[in-house]
N, C-alpha and C positions, 0 to 999 in steps of 0.2 A: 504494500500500500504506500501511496507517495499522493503527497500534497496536491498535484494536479490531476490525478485520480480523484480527488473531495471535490474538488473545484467543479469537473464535469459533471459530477453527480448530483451537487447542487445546484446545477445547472438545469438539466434534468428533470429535476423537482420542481423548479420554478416556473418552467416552459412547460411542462408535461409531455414533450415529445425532445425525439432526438434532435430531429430536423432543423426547428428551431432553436434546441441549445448547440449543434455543431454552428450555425450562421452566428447563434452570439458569439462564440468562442474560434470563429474560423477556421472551424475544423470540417473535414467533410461526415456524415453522419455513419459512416462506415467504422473510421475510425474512434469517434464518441462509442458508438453499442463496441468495440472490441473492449473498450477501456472500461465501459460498466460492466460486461460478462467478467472482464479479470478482478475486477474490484469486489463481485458476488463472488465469484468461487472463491478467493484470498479468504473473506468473510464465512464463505460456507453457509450461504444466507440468500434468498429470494429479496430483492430489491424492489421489483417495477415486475404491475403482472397488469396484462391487454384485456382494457377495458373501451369494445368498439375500435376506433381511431387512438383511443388516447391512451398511455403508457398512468397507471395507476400506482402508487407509493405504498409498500406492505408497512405495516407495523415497526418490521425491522428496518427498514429506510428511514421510516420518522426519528427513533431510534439515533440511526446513523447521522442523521441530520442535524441535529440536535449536541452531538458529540463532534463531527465534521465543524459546526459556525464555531464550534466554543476554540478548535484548535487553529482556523483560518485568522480568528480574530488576534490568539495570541501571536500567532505570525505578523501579522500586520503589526503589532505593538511592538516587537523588537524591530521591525525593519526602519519603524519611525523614532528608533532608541536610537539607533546605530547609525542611521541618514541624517541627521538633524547637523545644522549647520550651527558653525562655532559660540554663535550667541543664545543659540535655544542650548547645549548641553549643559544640564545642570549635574551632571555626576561630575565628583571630588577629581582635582587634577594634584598631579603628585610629581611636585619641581626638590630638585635635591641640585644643593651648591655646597661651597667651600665656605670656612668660617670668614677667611679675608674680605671675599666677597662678595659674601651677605653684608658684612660690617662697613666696606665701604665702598662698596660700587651699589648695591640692589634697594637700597631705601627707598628712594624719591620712583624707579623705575618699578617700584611693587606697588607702591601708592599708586600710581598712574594705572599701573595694570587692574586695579582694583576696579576704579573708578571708570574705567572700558569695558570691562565684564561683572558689572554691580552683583550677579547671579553666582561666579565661579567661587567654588568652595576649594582654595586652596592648600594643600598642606606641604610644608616646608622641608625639608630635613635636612642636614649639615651632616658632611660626611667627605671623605677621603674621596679623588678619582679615581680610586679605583674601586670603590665600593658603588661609586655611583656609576659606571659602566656596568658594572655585572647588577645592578639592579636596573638600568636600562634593557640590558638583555634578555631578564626575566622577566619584565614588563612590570615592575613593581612602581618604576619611575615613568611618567610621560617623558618627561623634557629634565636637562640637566645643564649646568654651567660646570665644565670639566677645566682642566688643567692640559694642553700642550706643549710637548709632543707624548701621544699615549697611542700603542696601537690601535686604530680604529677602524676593525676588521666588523663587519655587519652593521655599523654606526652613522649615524649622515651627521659632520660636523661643521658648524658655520664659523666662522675666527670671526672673533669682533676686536679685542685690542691687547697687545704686549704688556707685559710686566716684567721691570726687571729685579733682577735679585739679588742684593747687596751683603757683603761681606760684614759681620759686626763685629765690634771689640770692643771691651769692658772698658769704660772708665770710671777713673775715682772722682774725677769731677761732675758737676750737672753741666747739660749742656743744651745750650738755648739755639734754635735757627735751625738751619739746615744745610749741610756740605757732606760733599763725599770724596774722600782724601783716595790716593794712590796707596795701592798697597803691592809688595812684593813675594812673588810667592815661596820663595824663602821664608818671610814672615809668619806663612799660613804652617806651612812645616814644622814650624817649632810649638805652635800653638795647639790648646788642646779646645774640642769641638764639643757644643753641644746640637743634635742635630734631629731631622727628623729620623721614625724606624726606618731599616732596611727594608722594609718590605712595601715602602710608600714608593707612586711615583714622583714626588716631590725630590726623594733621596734617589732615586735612579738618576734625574738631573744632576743634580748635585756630586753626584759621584762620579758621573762625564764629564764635570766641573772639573774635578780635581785631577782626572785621569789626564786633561787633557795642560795642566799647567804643571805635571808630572809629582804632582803633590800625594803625598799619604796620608790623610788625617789622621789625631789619633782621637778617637771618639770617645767623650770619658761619659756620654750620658745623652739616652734619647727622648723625646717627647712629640705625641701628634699636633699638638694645638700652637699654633704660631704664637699665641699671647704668651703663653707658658714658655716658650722657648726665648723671646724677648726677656721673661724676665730673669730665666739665668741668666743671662748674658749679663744685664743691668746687676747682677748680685754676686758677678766675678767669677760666674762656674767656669766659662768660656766662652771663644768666639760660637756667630752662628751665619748661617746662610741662611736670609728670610727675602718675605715678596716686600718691593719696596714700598708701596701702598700701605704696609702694617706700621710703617716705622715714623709717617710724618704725627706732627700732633706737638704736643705735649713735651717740654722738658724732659731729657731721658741721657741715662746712666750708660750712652756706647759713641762709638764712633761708625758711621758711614764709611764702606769700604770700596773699592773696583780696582781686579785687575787689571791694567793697564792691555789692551788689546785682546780682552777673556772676556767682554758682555755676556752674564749670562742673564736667561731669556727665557718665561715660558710665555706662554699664550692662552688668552681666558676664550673659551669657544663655547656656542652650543651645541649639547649635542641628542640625539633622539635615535631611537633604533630604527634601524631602515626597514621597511615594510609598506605593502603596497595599498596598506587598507588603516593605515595610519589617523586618528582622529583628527576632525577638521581643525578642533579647538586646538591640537599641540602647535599645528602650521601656524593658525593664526598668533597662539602668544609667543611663540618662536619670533614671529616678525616683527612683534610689539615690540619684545627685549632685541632684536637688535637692532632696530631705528632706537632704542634707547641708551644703549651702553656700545654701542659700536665708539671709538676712540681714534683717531687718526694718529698711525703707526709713529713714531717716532723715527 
């Protein structure tokens, strides 16, 4: 039994001849009665019994009828669940970013977003790229603002603006304004790191960092949260490698660093699983956030 098997036969029902339900449905009437015989014997049931001219409905048709509207109808209500265009979707959209930048890039661009889609029941979550690609995968996330360069094998990712990522060093003094001194990596070698785990893509960066300025760190202590890592730094545990965006603000306990010809560099991008049946809503606030945070490249 299949869905367009109910259809002709409510059709059927309603015309009381074939003739006239093959014309609604553009079928010739040959093939409507093949499709009622198959649909009685599936059921094991007498359908339509010839009364005169006209095809009459048994008991067990009515029956069938009755059970047939109730399942056509639930069809139609997913097909208008799943059809519905960006601004009718009211189920929960599920955005996951980085704690940086939430804090300071997504304020003013979530406000906005709100205010677009007064309907969409957002929920947030802060989390690692790499956690938010494999919940991308598993459809756990719509839409994500991930961290570059990350393999992005089944992924569709849009780059919107560079960040870069500056070298810290403890000082004993406070330190007002904003500068970022030359550092040698000789310097970096004798010094001791506090950094993100090994098993972030944050430190997979960072560790092409060093490989390529032929430096060894010597790691005396790890932490995922960039605040948390600032504040070693500011309380003398060690240097660290942070996004530069975390560091402006406020009076603070380090110095600003760059190797001299080493920029290093990730990239904030959005990113969504590739699929061809993809919700309307992810396209559209996909598009929102990057007319909103897109940045011109330095």
């Amino acid at each position: 039994m299949d869905v367009r098997q109910l259809q002709l036969f409510l059709a059927v029902l309603d015309c009381a001849s074939v003739t006239r339900a093959a014309e609604r449905v553009n079928l010739t009437p040959g093939a409507v009665s093949l499709q009622l015989h198959s649909l009685a014997a599936e059921l094991n049931t007498e359908l339509f019994v010839r009364a005169g001219k006209r095809l009459a409905p048994t008991a067990a048709a009515w029956r069938l009828a009755e059970r047939a509207r109730e399942v056509l109808n639930q069809l139609h209500l997913i097909e208008r669940e799943f059809e519905s265009g960006a601004m009718d979707d009211r189920h929960p959209f599920h955005f996951a970013t980085g704690a940086t930048a939430l804090i300071h890039h997504l304020g003013r661009p979530l406000r906005k977003l709100r205010k677009q889609f007064p309907h969409l029941g957002i929920d947030i979550m802060v989390c690692p790229t790499e956690e938010m690609v494999a919940g991308l995968l598993e459809r756990r996330f719509d839409l994500a603002l991930i961290s570059l360069p990350y393999p992005s094998d089944n992924l569709e990712t849009v780059p919107l603006f560079e960040e870069e990522l500056l070298v810290l060093k403890p000082s004993l003094d406070r330190i007002s304004g904003w500068h970022v001194a030359p550092a040698e990596p000789a310097e970096l070698g004798k010094a001791s790191f506090v950094l993100y785990p090994k098993r972030s893509n944050m430190r997979s960066m960072i560790d092409s960092f060093f490989k390529e300025i032929d430096v060894a760190p010597r790691v005396v202590m790890e932490a995922d949260d960039t605040e948390a890592l600032k504040k070693l730094v500011e309380t003398g545990f060690g240097y660290s490698i942070l996004p530069e965006y975390a560091l402006h603000g406020h009076p603070h306990y380090f110095h600003a660093l760059r190797v001299k010809g080493h920029r290093l560099v990730r990239v904030q991008a959005l990113a969504m699983a590739r699929s061809p049946h993809r919700r309307a809503l992810t396209d559209a606030v996909a598009r929102f956030l990057q007319m909103s945070l897109s940045i011109p490249r330095k």
